[in-house]
C-alpha positions in Angstrom: 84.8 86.2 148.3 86.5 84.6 145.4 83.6 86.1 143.1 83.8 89.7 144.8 88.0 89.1 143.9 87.0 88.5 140.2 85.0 91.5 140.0 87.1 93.2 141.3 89.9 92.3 138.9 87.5 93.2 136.2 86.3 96.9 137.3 90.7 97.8 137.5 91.0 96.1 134.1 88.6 98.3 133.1 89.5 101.2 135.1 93.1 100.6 133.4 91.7 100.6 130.3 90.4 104.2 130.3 93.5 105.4 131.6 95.3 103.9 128.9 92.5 105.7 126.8 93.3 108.8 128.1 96.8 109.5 128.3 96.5 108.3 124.4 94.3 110.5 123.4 95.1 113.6 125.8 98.9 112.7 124.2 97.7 112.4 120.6 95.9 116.0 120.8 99.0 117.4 122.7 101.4 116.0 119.0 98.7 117.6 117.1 98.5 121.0 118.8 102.3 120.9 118.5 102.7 120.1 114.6 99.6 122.2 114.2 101.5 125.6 115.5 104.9 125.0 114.0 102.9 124.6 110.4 101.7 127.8 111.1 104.8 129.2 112.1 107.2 127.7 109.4 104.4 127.6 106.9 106.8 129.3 104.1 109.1 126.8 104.6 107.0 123.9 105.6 107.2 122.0 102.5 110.9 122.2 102.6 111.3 120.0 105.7 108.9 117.4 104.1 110.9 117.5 101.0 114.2 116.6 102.7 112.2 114.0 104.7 112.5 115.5 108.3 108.4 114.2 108.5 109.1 110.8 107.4 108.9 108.9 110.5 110.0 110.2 114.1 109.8 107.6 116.6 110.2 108.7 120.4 109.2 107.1 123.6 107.9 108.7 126.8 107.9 106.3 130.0 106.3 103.5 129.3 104.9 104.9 126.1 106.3 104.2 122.2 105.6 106.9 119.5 105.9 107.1 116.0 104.5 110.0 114.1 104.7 111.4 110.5 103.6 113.8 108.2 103.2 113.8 104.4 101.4 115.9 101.7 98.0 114.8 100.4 96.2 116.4 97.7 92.6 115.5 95.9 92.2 116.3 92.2 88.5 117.6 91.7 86.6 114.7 89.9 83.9 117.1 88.8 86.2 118.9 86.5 84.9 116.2 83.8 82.2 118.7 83.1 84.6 121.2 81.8 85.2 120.5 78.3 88.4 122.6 78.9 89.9 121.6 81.4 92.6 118.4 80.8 93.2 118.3 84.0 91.9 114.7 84.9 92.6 113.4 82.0 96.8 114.5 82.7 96.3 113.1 86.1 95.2 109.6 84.8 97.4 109.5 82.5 100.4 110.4 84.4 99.6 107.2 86.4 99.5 104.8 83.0 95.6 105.2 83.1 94.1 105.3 79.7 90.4 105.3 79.8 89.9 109.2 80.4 86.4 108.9 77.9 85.1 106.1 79.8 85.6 107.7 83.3 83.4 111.3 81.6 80.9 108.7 80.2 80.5 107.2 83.3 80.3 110.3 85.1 77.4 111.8 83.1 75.7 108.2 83.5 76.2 108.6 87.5 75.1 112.2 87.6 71.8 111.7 85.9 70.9 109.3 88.5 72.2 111.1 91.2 70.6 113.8 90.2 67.1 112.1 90.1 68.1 111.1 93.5 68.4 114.2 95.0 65.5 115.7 92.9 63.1 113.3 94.2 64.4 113.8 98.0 64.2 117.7 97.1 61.0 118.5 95.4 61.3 122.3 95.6 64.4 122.1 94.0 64.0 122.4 89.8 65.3 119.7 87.7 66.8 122.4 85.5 68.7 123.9 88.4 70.0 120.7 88.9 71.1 120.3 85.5 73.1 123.5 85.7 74.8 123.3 89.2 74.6 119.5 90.3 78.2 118.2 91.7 79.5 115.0 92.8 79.4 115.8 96.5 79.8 112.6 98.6 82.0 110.1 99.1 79.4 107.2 98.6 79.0 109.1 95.2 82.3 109.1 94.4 82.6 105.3 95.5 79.8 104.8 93.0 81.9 106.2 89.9 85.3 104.2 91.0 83.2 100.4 91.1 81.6 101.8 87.6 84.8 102.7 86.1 86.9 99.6 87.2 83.7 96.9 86.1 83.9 99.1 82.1 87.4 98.2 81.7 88.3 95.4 83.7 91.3 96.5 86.1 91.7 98.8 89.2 94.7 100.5 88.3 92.6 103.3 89.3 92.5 101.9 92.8 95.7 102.9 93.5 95.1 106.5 93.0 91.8 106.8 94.4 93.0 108.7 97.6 94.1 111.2 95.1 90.4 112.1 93.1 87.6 113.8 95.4 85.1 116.1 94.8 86.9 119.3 95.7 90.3 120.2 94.9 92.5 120.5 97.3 96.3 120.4 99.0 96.8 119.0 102.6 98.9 117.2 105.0 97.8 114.0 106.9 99.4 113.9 110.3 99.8 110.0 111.6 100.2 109.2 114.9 100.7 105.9 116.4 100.9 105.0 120.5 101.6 101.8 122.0 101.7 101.3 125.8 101.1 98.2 127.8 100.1 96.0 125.1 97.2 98.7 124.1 97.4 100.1 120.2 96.2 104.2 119.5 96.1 104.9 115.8 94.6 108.1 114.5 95.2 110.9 112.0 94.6 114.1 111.0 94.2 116.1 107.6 96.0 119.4 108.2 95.5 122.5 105.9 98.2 124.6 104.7 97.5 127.0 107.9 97.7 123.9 110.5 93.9 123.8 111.0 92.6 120.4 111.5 89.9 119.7 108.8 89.4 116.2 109.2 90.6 113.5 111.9 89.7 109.8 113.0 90.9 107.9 115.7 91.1 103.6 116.7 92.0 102.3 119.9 92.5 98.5 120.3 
């Protein structure tokens, strides 16, 4: 009896736990549907309300349930720009945050995209090396990765650390939505990378 009690105890703990699970993540979708339509519907005036800080932080609590959301602008300077001799774009954008080594980063760039580029030849063998030479990018994340652990062994600091949310392999302007949940002891972290038109692009979610 005492064993069927226990397992008992065990199949609602667990039964519990997936409710928890739910109402998280059926409330998580229901903040981003909601932020999602008044970006699209205040979209000329979006990036006013962030400005005056109206996305910092909104805390709320339903029932039994704690919520804190914000909202803040994210944007990716395009890391393959160091092919274009006329472009000073990366080189601004390091510099702007007391990064020095702009000629380092390009060397190491052309070092990485020789290799990755005999990487993807040899996975691709009816792709033409000379095509590659004309149109390969920087494309991954692991890529990317690659160039950062490069860069900060060549001159000894990770300054660049601190901006590496900001370089990518596409340009581009977002908003990250953060949502946190907290009910009976359980933790629901997620977010999601808004466009400028409230479409979700990206999103991941923990639950703990």
């Amino acid at each position: 009896m005492l064993k069927n009690l226990d397992d008992t105890d065990k199949m609602l703990q667990k039964n519990n736990y997936k409710l928890e699970f739910s109402q998280a993540l059926i409330l998580t979708k229901n903040i981003q549907t909601q932020i999602s339509e008044q970006i699209q519907k205040h979209k000329d005036k979006f990036q006013e309300y962030l400005d005056e800080g109206y996305f910092d932080s909104i805390p709320f609590n339903i029932k039994n349930i704690n919520v804190n959301i914000s909202l803040q602008n994210i944007y990716k300077e395009n890391l393959n720009k160091l092919k274009d001799s006329k472009s000073n774009t990366i080189r601004d954008f390091l510099e702007a945050n007391d990064i020095f080594e702009y000629e380092i980063l390009k060397d190491i760039y052309k070092d990485k995209e020789k290799e990755f580029r005999i990487k993807t030849t040899k996975k691709d063998k009816k792709k033409e090396s000379k095509d590659n030479d004309n149109n390969f990018q920087i494309e991954s994340t692991k890529q990317l990765d690659d160039i950062m652990s490069a860069f900060i062994d060549r001159t000894y600091s990770n300054k660049i650390d601190k901006i590496k949310d900001n370089l990518g392999f596409h340009e581009l302007s977002n908003y990250r939505l953060n949502i946190n949940i907290s009910l009976q002891g359980f933790f629901f972290k997620s977010y999601y990378i808004l466009d400028k038109e409230g479409k979700v692009k990206n999103f991941e979610i923990s639950f703990k």
